[in-house]
N, C-alpha and C positions, 0 to 999 in steps of 0.2 A: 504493500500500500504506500510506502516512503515513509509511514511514519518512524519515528528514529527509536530504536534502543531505548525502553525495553518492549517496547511494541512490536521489534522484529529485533531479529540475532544481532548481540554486540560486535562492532566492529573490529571491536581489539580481539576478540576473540577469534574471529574469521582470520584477520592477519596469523593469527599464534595458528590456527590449525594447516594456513598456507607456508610458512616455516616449515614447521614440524613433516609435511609430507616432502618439501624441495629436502630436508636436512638427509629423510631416507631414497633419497635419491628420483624421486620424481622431477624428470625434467619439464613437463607441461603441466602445469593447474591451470585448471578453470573454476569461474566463481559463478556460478549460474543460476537463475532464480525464473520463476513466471508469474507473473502478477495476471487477476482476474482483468475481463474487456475491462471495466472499472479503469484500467490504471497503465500506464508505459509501463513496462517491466523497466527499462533501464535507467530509466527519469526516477522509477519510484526507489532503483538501487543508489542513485546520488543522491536523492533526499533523507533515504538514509544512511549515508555514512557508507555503506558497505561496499560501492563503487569505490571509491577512492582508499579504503583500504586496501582493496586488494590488488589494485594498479601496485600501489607504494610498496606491496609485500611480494610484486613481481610475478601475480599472476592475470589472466587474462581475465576478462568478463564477458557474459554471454547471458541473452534471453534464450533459455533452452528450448526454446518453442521458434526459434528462429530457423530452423532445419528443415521444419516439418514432423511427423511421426506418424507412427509403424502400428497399423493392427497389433495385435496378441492376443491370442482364445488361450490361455493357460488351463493345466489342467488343476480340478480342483476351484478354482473361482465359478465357484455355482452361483455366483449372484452377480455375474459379469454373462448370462448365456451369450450374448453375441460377442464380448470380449469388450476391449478398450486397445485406445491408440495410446503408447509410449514416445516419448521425444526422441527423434532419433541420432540425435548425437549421443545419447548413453548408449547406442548400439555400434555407432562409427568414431568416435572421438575418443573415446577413453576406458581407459581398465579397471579404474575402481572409481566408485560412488561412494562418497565421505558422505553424510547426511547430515546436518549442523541449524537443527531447530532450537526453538525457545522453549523454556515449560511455560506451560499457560495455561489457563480456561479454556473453553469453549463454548460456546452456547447452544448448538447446537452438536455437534460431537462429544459434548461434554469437556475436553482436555484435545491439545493438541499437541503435537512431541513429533519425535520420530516416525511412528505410525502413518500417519494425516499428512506429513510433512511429503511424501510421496503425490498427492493431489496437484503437488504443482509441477508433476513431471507428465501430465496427462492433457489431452485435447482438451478444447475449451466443452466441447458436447458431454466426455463424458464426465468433468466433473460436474457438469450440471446434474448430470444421471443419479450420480455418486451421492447427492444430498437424500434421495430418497430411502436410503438405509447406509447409512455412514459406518454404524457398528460393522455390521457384514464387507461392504463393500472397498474400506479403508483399508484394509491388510490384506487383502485379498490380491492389491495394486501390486504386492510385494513378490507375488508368484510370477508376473512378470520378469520383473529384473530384481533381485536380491541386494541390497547396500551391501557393502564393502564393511562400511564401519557407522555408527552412528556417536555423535558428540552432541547431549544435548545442555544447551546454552541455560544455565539458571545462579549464573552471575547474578542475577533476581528474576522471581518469579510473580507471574500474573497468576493472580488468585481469583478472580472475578471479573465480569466484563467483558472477558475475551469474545472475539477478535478486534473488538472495537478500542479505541482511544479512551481510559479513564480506569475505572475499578481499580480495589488495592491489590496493592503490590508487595513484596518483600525482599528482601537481601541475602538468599541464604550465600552467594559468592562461592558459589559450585558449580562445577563442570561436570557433568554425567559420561562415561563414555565405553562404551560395548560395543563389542563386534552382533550382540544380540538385541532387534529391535526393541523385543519384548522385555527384556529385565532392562533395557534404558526405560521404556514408557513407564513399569511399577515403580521402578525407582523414584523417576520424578511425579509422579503422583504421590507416592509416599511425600514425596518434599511439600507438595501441593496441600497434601494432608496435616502434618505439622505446623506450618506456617498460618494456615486456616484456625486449628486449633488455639496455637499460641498468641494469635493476635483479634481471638474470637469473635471471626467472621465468619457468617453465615454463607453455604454454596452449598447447595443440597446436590448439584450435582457431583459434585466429587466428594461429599459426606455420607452419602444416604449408600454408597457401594462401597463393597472395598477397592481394593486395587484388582483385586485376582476376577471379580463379578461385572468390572468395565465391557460392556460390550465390545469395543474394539479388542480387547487385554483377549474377551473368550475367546473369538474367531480367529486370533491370530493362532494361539495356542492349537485351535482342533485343526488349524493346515496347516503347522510343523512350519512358520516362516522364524521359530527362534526357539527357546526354551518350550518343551510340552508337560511339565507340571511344576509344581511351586517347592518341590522339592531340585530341580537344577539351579534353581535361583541362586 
């Protein structure tokens, strides 16, 4: 959307995660995002900060929907029957997929993370599709193309309000980071959880479940895109 940190991924942090892959020897990073029609994707990456970090940390930037994108009938995505179209630069450009969301609310997904964060590698049709059962059809994206690694951003976290501008916030000044989507998203729920508590505010959506009964949390687990019970955790 452009609005800055912490309403989208810290800047500093994106620099730190573009380091840390050039340090293991990645000669090309890309920093790539899609904003809804709503919004320039690349307009909305300089108004937040995230453009121009990643110029200064030496990597490229890219509207990932600049390419075009690729059918995929994955197997298993029962709630995708005709499939979804992927960006096709995650098929032609690059080896691994770093994922580098915010913890946050959501108001209709309930929480956004790593999971969700996948929605904006997808045609503009099917995330329209994708609102009609988010639990289900959120992880499901992931049978497509698998992330690499997930790092999620909760230098502070959005407790309420999401995805909009406003609701409170917090500090927990953590970095979440798993090769597995699903013990990143408990985790930052769990963070979402305490901070709610501690500073007691009311969010029935992230109160009223636990972490493990998140709709998106089930689905992922019954199609194996990460941990398949709360004892791998």
């Amino acid at each position: 959307s452009g609005d800055p940190f912490p309403y989208s991924t810290n800047p500093k942090v994106v620099a730190a995660v573009v380091k840390l892959a050039q340090e293991r020897g990645a000669h090309r990073v890309i920093v790539g995002d899609r904003s809804n029609p709503g919004y320039d994707t690349l307009d909305a990456m300089k108004k937040s900060g995230i453009h121009d970090a990643a110029l200064a940390s030496g990597a490229e930037v890219m509207d990932v929907g600049s390419e075009g994108y690729r059918k995929v009938q994955p197997l298993g995505a029962t709630h995708w029957p005709e499939g979804f179209r992927l960006a096709n630069v995650l098929f032609n450009n690059v080896h691994h997929v770093i994922n580098l969301p915010t913890c946050k609310d959501h108001f209709l997904a309930n929480f956004t993370m790593s999971i969700k964060a996948w929605m904006g590698l997808i045609a503009q049709a099917d995330r329209s599709t994708a609102h009609d059962d988010l639990g289900n059809r959120l992880p499901e994206l992931h049978l497509g193309l698998p992330q690499t690694f997930a790092i999620l951003d909760a230098t502070r976290a959005w407790l309420t309000g999401g995805p909009f501008t406003g609701g409170e916030q917090a500090a927990p000044g953590l970095v979440v980071a798993s090769a597995d989507p699903i013990a990143c998203d408990v985790t930052g729920l769990a963070i979402l959880k305490r901070y709610l508590k501690k500073g007691q505010i009311p969010n029935p959506r992230i109160e009223s479940k636990t972490v493990w009964s998140q709709p998106q949390i089930v689905r992922a687990m019954q199609i194996g895109i990460g941990i398949s019970n709360r004892s791998d955790y």
